[in-house]
N, C-alpha and C positions, 0 to 999 in steps of 0.2 A: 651886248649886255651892259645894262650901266653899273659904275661901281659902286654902288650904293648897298649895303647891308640888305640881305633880301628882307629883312622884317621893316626896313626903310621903304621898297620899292612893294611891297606888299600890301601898307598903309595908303600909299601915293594910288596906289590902283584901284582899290577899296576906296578913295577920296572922288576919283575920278567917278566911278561905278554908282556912287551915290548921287554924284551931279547928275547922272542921267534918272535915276528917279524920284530927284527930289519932289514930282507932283505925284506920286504913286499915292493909291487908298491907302488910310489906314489901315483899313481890315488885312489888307495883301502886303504889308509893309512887315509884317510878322513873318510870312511865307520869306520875303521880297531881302531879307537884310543877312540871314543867313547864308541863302544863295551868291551875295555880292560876296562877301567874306572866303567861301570857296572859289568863286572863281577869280578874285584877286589874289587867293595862293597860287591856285590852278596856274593861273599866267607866265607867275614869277617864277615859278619850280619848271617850267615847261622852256620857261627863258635860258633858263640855265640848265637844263638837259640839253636843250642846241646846242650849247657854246661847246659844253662837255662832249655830244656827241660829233663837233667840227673838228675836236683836237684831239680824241681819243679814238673815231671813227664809232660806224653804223654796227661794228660786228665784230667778235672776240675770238679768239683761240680756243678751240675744247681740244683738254683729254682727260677721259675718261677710262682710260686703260692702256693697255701694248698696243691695241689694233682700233682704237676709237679713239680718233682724233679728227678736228676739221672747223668749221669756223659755225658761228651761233650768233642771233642778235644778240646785242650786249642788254647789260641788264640797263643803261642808258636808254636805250632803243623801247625796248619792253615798258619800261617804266612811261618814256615820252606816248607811245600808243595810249594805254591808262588813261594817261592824262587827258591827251586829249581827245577819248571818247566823254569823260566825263566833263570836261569844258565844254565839249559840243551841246552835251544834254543841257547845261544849267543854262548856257546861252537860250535851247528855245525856249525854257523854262520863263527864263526874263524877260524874252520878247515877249513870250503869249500874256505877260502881267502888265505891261505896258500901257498904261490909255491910251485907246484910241487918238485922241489928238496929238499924241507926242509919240506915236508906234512908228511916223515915217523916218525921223528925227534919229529916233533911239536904233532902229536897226542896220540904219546906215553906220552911226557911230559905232554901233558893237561890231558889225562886221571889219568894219575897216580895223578895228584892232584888235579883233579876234583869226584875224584872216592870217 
């Protein structure tokens, strides 16, 4: 994770996100600018649910009483699922907006750093 202020690495990611549809329609650039702004949190909040979840681990302690105790996904864990079901979605979102001519381009690149 880099040390950058996430509303730093937030901007950076949304800059990059933009470079991939700078030839997007107008008309879908409405649809198209919102989507990049979630999935540039999406990324950075899911960056840093790893780090959290490498040093805090995958799974917590319960207790919930005398005889109910045992371990649970942390709300780390939970929270990373979340995310990245909805990462997933906006990603195909952004591919299927794509033009044609820049669709091979663009899902290489989002794969590779959405992977």
């Amino acid at each position: 994770m880099a040390t950058n202020k996430p509303k730093n690495r937030v901007k950076a990611e949304k800059q990059r996100l933009l470079s991939l549809f700078a030839g997007i329609d107008e008309n879908k650039r409405e649809v198209v600018l919102p989507l990049i702004d979630r999935a540039a949190f999406l990324r950075v909040a899911l960056e840093d649910l790893e780090s959290e979840m490498l040093v805090e681990g995958f799974t917590e302690d319960y207790n919930n009483g005398q005889h109910q105790s045992g371990k649970k996904k942390s709300a780390a864990a939970q929270s990373h699922d979340a995310f990245t079901k909805n990462l997933n979605a906006i990603t195909k979102t952004l591919i299927d907006l794509v033009p044609p001519a820049q669709k091979a381009g663009a899902i290489e690149e989002l794969a590779a750093r959405f992977a």
